[in-house]
C-alpha positions as CSV (number, residue, x, y, z in Angstrom):
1,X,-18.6,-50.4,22.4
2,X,-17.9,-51.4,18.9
3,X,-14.2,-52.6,19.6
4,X,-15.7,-55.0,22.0
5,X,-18.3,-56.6,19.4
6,X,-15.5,-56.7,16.7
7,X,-13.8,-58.6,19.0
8,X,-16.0,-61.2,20.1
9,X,-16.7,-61.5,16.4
10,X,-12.9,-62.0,15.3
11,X,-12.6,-64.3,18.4
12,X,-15.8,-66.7,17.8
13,X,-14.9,-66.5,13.8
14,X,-11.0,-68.1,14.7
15,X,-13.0,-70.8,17.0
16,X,-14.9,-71.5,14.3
17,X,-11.9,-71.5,11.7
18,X,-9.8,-73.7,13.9
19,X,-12.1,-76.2,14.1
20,X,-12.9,-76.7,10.9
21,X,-9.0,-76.5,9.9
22,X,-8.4,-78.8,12.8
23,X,-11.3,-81.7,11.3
24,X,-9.9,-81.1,7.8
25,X,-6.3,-81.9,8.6
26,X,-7.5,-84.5,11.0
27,X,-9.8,-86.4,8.3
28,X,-8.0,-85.3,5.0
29,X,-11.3,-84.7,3.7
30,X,-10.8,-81.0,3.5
31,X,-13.0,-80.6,0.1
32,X,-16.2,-82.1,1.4
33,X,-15.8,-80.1,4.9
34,X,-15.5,-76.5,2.5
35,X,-19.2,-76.8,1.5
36,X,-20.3,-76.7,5.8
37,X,-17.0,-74.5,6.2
38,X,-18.6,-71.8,4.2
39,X,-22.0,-72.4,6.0
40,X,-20.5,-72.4,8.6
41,X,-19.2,-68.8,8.2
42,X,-22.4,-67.7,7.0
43,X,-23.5,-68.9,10.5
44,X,-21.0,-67.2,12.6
45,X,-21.7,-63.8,10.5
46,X,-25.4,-63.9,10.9
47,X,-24.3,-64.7,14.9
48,X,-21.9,-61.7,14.7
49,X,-24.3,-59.2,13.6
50,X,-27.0,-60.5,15.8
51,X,-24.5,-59.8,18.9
52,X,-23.1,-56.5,17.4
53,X,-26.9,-55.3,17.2
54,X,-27.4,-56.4,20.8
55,X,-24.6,-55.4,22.6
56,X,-25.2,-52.2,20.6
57,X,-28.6,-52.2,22.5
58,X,-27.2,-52.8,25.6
59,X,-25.1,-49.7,25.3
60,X,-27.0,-47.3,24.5
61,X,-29.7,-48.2,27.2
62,X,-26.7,-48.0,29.8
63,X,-25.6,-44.9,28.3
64,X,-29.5,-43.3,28.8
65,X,-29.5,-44.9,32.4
66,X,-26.1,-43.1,33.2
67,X,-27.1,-39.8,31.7
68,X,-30.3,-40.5,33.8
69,X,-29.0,-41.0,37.0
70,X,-26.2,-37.9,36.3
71,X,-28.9,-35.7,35.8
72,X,-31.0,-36.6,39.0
73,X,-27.5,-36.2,40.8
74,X,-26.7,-32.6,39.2
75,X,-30.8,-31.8,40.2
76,X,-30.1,-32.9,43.6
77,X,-27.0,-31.4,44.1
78,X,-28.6,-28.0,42.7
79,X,-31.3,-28.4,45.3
80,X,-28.6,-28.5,48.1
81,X,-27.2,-25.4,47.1
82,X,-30.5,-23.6,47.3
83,X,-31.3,-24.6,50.3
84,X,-27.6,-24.0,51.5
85,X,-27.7,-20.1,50.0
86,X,-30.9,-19.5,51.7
87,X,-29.2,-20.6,55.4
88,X,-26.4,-18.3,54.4
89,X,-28.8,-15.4,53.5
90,X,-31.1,-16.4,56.6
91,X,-27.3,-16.2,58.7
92,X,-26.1,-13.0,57.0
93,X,-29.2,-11.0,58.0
94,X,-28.8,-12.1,62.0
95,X,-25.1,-11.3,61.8
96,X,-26.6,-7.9,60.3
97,X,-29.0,-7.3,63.0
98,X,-26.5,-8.3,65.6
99,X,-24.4,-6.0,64.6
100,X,-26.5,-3.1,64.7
101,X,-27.1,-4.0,68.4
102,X,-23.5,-4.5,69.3
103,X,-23.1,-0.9,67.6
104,X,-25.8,0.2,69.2
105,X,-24.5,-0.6,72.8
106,X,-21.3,0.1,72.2
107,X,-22.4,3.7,71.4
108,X,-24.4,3.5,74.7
109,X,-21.3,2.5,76.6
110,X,-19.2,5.1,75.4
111,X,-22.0,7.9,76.6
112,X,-21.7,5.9,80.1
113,X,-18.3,6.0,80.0
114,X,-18.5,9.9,79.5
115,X,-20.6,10.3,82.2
116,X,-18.7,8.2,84.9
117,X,-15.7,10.2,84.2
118,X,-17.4,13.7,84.5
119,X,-19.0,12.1,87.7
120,X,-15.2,10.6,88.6
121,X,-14.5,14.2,88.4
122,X,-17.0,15.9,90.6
123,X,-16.7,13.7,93.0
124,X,-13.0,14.3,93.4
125,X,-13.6,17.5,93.7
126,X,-16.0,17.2,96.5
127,X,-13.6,14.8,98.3
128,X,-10.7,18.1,98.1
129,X,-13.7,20.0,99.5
130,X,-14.7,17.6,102.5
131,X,-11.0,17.3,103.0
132,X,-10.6,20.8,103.3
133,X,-13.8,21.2,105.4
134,X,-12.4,18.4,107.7
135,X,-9.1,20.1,107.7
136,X,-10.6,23.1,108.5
137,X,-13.1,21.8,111.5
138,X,-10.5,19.9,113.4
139,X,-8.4,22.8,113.5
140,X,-11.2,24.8,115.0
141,X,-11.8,21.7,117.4
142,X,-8.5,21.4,118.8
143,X,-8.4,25.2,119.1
144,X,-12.0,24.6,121.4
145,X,-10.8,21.4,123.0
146,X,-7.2,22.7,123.2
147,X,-6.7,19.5,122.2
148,X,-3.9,17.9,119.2
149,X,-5.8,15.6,117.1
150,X,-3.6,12.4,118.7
151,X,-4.6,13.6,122.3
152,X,-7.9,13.3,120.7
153,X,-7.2,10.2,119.6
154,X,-5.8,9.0,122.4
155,X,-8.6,9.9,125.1
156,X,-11.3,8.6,122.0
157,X,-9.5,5.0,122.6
158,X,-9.4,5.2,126.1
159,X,-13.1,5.9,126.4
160,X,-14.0,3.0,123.8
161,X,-11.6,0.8,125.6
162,X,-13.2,1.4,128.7
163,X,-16.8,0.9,127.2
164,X,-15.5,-2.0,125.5
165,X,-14.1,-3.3,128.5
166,X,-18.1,-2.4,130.5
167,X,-19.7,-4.6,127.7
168,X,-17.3,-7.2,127.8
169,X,-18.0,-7.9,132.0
170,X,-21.4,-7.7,131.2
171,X,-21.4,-9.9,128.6
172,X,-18.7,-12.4,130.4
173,X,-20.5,-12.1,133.6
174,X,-24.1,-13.1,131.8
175,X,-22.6,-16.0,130.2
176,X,-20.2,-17.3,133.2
177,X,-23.7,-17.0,135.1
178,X,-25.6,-18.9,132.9
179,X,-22.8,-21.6,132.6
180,X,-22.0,-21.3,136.5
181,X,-25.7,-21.8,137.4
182,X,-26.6,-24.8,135.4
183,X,-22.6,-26.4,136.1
184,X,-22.6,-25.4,139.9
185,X,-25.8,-27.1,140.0
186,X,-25.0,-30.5,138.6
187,X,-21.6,-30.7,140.1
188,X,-23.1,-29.9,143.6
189,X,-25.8,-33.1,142.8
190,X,-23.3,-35.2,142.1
191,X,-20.8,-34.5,144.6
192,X,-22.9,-34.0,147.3
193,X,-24.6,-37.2,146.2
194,X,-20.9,-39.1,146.1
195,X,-20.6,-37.5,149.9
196,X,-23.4,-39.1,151.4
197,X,-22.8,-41.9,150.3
198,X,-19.4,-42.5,151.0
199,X,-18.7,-42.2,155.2
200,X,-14.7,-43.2,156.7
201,X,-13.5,-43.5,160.0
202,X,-9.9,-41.2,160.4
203,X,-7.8,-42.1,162.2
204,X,-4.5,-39.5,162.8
205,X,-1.1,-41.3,163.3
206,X,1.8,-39.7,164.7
207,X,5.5,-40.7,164.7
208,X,5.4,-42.8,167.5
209,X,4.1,-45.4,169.4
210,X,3.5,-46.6,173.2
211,X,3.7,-49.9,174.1
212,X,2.0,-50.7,177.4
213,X,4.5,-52.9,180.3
214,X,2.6,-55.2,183.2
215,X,5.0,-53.3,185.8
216,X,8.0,-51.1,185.5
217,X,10.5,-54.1,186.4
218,X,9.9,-55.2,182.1
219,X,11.6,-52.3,181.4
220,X,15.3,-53.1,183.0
221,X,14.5,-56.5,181.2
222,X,13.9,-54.6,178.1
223,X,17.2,-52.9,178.2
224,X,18.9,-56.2,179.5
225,X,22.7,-56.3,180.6
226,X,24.6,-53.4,179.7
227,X,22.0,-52.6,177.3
228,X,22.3,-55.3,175.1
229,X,18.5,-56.3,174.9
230,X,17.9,-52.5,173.4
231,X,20.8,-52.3,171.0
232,X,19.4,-55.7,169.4
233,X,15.6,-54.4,169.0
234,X,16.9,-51.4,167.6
235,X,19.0,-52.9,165.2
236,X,16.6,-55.7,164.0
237,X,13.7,-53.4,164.0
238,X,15.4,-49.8,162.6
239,X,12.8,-48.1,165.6
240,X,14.5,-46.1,168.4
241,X,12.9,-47.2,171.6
242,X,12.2,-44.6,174.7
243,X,12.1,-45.8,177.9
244,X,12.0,-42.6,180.5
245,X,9.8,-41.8,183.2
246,X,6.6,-42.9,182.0
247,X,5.0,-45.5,184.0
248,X,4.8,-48.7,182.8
249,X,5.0,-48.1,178.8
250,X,7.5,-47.9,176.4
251,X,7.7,-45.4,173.2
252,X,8.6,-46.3,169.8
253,X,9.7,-43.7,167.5
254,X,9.9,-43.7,163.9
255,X,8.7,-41.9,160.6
256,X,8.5,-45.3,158.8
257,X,4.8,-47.0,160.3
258,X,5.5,-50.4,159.0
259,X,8.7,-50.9,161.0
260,X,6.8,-49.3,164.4
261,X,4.3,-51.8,163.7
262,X,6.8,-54.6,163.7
263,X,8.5,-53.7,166.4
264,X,5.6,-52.9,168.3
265,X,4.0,-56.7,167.8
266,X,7.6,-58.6,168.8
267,X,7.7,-56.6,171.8
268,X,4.2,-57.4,172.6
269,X,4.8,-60.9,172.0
270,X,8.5,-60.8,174.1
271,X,6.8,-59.6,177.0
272,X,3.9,-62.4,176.9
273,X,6.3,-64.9,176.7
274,X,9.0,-63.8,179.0
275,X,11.7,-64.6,177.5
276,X,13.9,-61.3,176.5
277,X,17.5,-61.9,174.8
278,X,19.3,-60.6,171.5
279,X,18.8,-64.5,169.7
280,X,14.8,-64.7,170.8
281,X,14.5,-60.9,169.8
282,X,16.5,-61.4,166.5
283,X,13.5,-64.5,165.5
284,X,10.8,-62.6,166.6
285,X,11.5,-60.0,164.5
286,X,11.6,-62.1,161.1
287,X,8.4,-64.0,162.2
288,X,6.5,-60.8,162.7
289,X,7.8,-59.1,159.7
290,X,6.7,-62.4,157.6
291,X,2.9,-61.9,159.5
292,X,3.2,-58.1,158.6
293,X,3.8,-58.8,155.0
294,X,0.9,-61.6,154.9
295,X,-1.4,-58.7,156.6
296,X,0.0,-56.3,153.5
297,X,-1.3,-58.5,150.8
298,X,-4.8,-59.1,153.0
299,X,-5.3,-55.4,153.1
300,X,-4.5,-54.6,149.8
301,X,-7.0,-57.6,148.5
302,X,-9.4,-56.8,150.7
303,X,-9.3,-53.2,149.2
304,X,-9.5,-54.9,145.9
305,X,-12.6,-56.8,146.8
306,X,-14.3,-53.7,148.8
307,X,-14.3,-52.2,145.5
308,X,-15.1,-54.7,143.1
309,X,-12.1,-54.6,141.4
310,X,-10.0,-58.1,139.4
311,X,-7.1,-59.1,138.0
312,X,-5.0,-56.2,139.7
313,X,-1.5,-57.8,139.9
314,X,-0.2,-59.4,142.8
315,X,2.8,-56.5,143.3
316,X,0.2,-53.9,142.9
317,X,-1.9,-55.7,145.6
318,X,0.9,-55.8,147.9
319,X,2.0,-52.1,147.2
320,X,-1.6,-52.1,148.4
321,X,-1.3,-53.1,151.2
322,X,1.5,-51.1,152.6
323,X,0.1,-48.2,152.1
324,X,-1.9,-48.8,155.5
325,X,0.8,-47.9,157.3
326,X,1.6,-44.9,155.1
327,X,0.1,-41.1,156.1
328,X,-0.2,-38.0,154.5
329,X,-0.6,-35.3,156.6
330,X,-2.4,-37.5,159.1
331,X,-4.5,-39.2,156.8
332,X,-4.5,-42.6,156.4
333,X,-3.0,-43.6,152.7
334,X,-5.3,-46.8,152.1
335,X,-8.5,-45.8,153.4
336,X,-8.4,-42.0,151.2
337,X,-7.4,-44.7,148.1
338,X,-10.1,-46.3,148.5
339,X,-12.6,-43.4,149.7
340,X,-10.9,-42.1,146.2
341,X,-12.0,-45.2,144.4
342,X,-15.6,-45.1,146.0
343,X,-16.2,-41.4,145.0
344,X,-14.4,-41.8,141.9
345,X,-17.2,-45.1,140.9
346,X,-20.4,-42.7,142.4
347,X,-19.6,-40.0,139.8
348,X,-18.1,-41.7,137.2
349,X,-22.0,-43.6,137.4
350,X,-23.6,-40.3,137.4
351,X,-21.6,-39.3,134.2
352,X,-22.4,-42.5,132.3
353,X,-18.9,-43.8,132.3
354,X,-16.8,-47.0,133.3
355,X,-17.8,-47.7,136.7
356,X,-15.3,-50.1,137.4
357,X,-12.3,-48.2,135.9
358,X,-13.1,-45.1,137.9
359,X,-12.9,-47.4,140.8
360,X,-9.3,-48.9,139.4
361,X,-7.8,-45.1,139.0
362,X,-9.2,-43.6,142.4
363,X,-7.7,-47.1,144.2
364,X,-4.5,-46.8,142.5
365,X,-4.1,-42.9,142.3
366,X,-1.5,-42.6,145.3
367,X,0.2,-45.9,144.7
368,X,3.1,-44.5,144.2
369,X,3.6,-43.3,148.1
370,X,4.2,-47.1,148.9
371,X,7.6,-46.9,148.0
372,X,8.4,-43.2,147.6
373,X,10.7,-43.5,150.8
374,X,13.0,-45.2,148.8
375,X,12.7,-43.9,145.3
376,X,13.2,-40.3,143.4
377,X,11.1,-38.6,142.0
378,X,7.2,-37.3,142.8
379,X,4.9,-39.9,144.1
380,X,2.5,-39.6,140.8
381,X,5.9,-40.4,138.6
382,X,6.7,-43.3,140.5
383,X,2.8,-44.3,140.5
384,X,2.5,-43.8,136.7
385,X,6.0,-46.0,136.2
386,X,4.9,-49.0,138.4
387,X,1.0,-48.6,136.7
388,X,3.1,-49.0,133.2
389,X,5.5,-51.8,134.4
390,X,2.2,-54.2,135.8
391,X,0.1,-53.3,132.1
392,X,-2.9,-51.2,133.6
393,X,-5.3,-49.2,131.3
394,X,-3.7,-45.9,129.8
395,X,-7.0,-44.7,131.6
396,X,-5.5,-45.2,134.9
397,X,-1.8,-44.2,134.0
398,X,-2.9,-41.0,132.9
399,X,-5.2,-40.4,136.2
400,X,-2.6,-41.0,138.6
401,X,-0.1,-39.1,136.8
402,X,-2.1,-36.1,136.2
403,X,-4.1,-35.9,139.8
404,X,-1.8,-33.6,141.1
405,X,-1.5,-31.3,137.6
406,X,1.5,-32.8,136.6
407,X,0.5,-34.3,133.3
408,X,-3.0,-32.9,131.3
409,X,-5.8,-35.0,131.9
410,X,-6.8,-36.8,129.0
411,X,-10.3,-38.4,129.9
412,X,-13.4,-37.6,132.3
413,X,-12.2,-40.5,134.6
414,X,-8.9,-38.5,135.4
415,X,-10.5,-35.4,136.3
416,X,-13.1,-37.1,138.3
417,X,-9.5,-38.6,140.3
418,X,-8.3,-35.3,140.8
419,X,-11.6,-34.1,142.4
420,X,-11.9,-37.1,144.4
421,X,-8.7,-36.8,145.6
422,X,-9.0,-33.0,146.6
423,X,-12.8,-34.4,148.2
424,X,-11.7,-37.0,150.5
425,X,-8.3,-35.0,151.2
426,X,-11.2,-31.8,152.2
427,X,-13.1,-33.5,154.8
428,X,-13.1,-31.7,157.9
429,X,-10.7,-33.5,159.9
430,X,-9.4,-35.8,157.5
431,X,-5.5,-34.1,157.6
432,X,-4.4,-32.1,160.2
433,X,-1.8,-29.0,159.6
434,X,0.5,-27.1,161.7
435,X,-1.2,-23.9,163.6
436,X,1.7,-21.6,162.5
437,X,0.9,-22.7,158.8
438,X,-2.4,-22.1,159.5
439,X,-2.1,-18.6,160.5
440,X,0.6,-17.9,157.6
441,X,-2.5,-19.0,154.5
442,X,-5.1,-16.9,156.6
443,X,-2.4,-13.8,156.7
444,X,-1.4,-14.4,153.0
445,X,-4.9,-14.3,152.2
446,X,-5.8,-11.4,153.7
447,X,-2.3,-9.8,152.5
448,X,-3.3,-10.8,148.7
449,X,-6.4,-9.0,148.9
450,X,-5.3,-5.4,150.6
451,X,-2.8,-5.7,147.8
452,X,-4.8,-4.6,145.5
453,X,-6.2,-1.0,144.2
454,X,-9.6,0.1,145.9
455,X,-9.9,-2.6,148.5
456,X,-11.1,-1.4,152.0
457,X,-10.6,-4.8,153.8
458,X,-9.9,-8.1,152.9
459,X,-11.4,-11.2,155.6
460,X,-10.3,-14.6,155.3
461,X,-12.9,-16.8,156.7
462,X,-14.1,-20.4,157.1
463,X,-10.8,-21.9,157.8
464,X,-9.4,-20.0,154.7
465,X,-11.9,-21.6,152.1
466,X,-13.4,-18.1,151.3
467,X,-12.2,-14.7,151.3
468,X,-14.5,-11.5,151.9
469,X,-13.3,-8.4,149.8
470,X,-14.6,-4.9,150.5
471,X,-14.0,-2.5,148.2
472,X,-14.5,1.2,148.0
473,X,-17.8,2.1,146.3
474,X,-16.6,5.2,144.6
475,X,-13.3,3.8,143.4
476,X,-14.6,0.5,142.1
477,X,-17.6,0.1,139.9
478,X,-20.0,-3.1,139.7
479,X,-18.1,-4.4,136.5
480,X,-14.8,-3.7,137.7
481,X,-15.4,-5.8,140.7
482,X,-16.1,-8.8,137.9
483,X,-12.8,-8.4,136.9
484,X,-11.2,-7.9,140.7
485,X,-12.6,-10.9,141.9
486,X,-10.8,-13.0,138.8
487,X,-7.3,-11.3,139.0
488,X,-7.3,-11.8,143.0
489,X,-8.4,-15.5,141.9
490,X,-5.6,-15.5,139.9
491,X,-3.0,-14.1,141.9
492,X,-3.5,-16.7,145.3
493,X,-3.6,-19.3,142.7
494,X,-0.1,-18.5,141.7
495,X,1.6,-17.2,145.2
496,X,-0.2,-20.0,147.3
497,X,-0.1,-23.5,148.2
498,X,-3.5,-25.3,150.0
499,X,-6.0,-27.9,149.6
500,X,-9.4,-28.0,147.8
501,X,-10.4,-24.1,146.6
502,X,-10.9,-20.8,148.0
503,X,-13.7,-18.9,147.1
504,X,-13.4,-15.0,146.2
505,X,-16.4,-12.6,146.9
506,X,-16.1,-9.1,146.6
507,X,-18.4,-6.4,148.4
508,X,-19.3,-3.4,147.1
509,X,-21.5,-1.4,149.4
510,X,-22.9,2.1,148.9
511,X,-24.8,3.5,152.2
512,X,-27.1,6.9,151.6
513,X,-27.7,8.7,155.4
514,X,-30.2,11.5,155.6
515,X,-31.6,13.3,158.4
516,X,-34.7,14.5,159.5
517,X,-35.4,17.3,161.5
């Protein structure tokens, strides 16, 4: 502190020096100026020492305000580390007590630990000795039972898997009941409901046709000279034509209906107008056949429009059309389409679905017999391929390929197809079969059910729909008829080929006779 007042003092002393050297030299009146030169120094000492003394002040007060605030800093400090010691005490004595507790448990644990493994070793000991005992017992067992242990083992599985087998018919026939009961039920409402609904007129066509003749002289015209009138029908027409000894009528035969049809009309309209010869027979024939194709499209809109149906496309409604004169097995083609289509809207209805595109897929189901004649493959391929080519609903492709179980169904609407196909294709009279096949189902039938273990009898009734099967009482229980019923089921499903479903119902009867005398 003292350096820096002797320095302010030598550096205001040189100001002072320099300016009174500086007015001297400047003036030249350097002996007048020594006088106020000296006073002047007298000044500036005076000035010196008042500063020294201040700044000497000054210091020292900073000096006790330093020391001050050093030893409020050092008190504070030393306050910390009190406080600080006690924690650590404080902290030190619960790491203490902890520590007795962890030894404490750890000591406890190590008693446990003691006692588990004397435990450990009585209770293998007791194990050797049940073995031993269990050893020891099924040895004496198998010398009562005379018995080996897998003999035992074997007859203990077959018992369980009979019992199993008991529980599992009781519990599959309880819950097939329950489902059957409440499914039967809804199904018959709405099918039966769809039935009464819904009445068609069959009609059976056969292979040929009779044409009717005003006398027995039309039919020398018919043939014409050398036959020449005959051969040109025949040719235009693709029908053979019988003329024998039925009076006054002529027989067309032919598998294909649409050509009998045409050739039936242009003889019709050659015997009204008289007029009999291979060029009149030849333009006939290509004016009916244009009629006949007009009447196609007709049918196949009218079809359309009996069932509410729009924007089919024209070829489909054409396809339509000829299936009027297509059959299966008697039945007429368009009318079971569109008894299909009818049944196929009633349940659909029932079921909360699309009315309209039940009707579309039972309408268009058997489209593919229009032109199976002339294609390969089934008629639900060909169906399904013409469906894709004219854009209908994947709905309706899938239901006319998979009504016949060639494709999975994939909505409601195609399994309500396939069950109004097998309905209208059911209806008494609505196909007719050959006796001889006939017969054959009802003796298959009965031959399937004989077939198996503890039947008595089999009887195929109502046309083959159901079959009766008596079983022996004391060979087959009430459970085990459960599972006979399904695996005859089963078996005319895979060995047999019929329409609709046969029903299996098997009779077990036990009869108690007693006299009294």
């Amino acid at each position: 502190m003292e350096s820096i007042v002797f320095t302010l003092t030598a550096l205001v002393i040189g100001l002072v020096a320099g300016l009174v050297i500086t007015r001297l030299t400047s003036s030249g009146q350097i002996s007048k100026q020594r006088k106020n030169s000296a006073r002047i120094m007298e000044d500036a000492e005076k000035l010196a020492d008042t500063i020294k003394k201040e700044a000497k002040l000054s210091a020292k007060e900073m000096i006790l305000q330093a020391q001050t605030d050093f030893d409020k800093k050092i008190d504070e400090r030393k306050n910390e580390l009190v406080q600080l010691e006690k924690r650590l005490l404080n902290r030190e004595r619960v790491m203490d007590k902890k520590n007795e507790q962890f030894e404490h448990k750890e000591s406890r644990l190590v008693k446990k630990e003691y006692r588990l493994e004397d435990l450990e070793r009585a209770m293998v000991e007791k194990n050797e000795e049940a073995a031993e005992l269990v050893d020891k017992q099924n040895s004496r067992l198998q010398e009562i039972a005379s018995l080996t242990e897998e003999q035992a083992r074997e007859e203990l599985k077959a018992k369980l898997l009979e019992q199993t087998r008991m529980d599992s018919a009781h519990i599959i026939k309880r819950a097939e009941e329950e489902a059957v009961s409440q499914a039967n039920e809804k199904a018959r409402f709405i099918i039966a409901g769809a039935i009464q609904r819904c009445a068609s007129d069959y009609v059976a066509e056969n292979t040929v046709s009779v044409v009717d003749l005003p006398n027995e002289e039309m039919k020398g015209r018919i043939i014409g000279r050398e036959g020449r009138n005959i051969r040109a029908l025949e040719t235009a027409t693709g029908v053979d034509l019988i003329i024998d000894d039925t009076p006054n009528a002529v027989i067309l035969s032919s598998f294909d209906i649409v050509k009998r049809e045409i050739a039936s009309q242009t003889l019709q309209r050659l015997i009204s107008d008289g007029r009999i010869h291979p060029g009149r027979i030849e333009d006939t024939v290509e004016k009916v056949s244009k009629e006949i194709n007009g009447q196609m499209k007709k049918e196949g809109e009218k079809a359309c429009f009996e069932l509410g149906l729009d924007r089919v496309h024209p070829e489909l409604i054409k396809l339509l059309g000829r299936l009027k004169y297509r059959t299966s097995y008697s039945q007429n083609v368009l009318g079971h389409s569109i008894e299909v289509g009818y049944l196929c809207g009633m349940m659909a209805a029932e079921l909360n679905q699309d009315v309209k595109l039940a009707k579309r897929a039972g309408l268009l189901h058997d489209i593919g017999k229009a032109i199976d004649q002339n294609m390969e493959g089934s008629h639900t391929q060909i169906g399904g391929d013409l469906a894709r080519k004219y854009n209908e609903p994947p709905v309706v492709i899938n239901s006319i390929c998979s009504h016949h179980e060639d494709e999975p169904a994939e909505s409601v609407i195609a399994l309500l197809v396939a069950a109004s196909d097998a309905l209208s294709a059911s209806r008494p009279g609505a196909r007719r079969e050959m006796l001889q096949t006939y017969i054959n189902r009802m003796q298959k039938l009965e031959e399937i059910g004989d077939s198996f273990k503890g039947v008595e009898k089999t009887y195929a009734i109502q046309a083959g729909r159901e079959i009766r099967v008596v079983v022996e009482p004391e060979k087959i229980h009430d459970n085990e008829a459960f599972f006979l019923a399904k695996d005859i089921a089963r078996k005319i499903e895979s060995e047999l080929a019929y329409p609709g479903e046969i029903k299996v119902t098997v009779i077990r009867e036990t009869r108690v006779t007693e006299s009294a005398r």
